[in-house]
N, C-alpha and C positions, 0 to 999 in steps of 0.2 A: 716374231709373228704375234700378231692381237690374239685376245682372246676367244673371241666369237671365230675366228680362222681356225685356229688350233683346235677349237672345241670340233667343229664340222670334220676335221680331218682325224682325232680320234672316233668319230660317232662312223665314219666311214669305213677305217681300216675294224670299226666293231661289227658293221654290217645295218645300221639304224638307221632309220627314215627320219624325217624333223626339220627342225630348226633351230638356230643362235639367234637374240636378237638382243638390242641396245633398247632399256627402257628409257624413259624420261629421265628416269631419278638415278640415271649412273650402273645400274642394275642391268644383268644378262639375264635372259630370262632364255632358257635350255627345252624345249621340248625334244623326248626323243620317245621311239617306238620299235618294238622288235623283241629279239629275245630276252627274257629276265637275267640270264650271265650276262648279257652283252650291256645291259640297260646297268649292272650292279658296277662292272670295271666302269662304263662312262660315269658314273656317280663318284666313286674310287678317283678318277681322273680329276672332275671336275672341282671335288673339295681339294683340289692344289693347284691348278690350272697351270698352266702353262709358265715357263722361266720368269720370274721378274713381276709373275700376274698377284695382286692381294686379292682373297678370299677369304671373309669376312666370313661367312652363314652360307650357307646351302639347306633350301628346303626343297625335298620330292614329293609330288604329289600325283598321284592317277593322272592317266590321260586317257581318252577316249584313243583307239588303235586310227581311225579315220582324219581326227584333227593332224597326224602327222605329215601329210603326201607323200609324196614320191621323191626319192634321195633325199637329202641333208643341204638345205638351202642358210644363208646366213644373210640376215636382212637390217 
């Protein structure tokens, strides 16, 4: 399973709104929104990512509750 997959469907079984997406430069970029437990484990999750996934750096930064919509989309 790719990354940005896998990330949606832990962000799901957490309960978070958002999204996964594929930058230009190689990079996922994670938005998510919802409970602070729930936002800490997808963090937890995300610096190992999925079987086979390299994780380089992980940075968290505020988001706006609004920028997130409805469900967990990956684009």
């Amino acid at each position: 399973m790719f990354f940005r997959a896998s990330a949606r469907e832990q962000a799901l079984k957490l309960g978070l709104r958002g999204y996964a997406k594929n930058l230009p430069d190689g990079r996922v970029e994670v938005l998510a929104a919802g409970d602070d437990a729930a936002l800490d484990a997808l963090t937890a999750w995300l610096r190992e990512g999925p079987p086979r996934a390299r994780v380089d750096d992980l940075e968290r930064l505020p988001a706006r509750d609004d920028e997130a919509g409805e469900g967990f989309v990956t684009a």
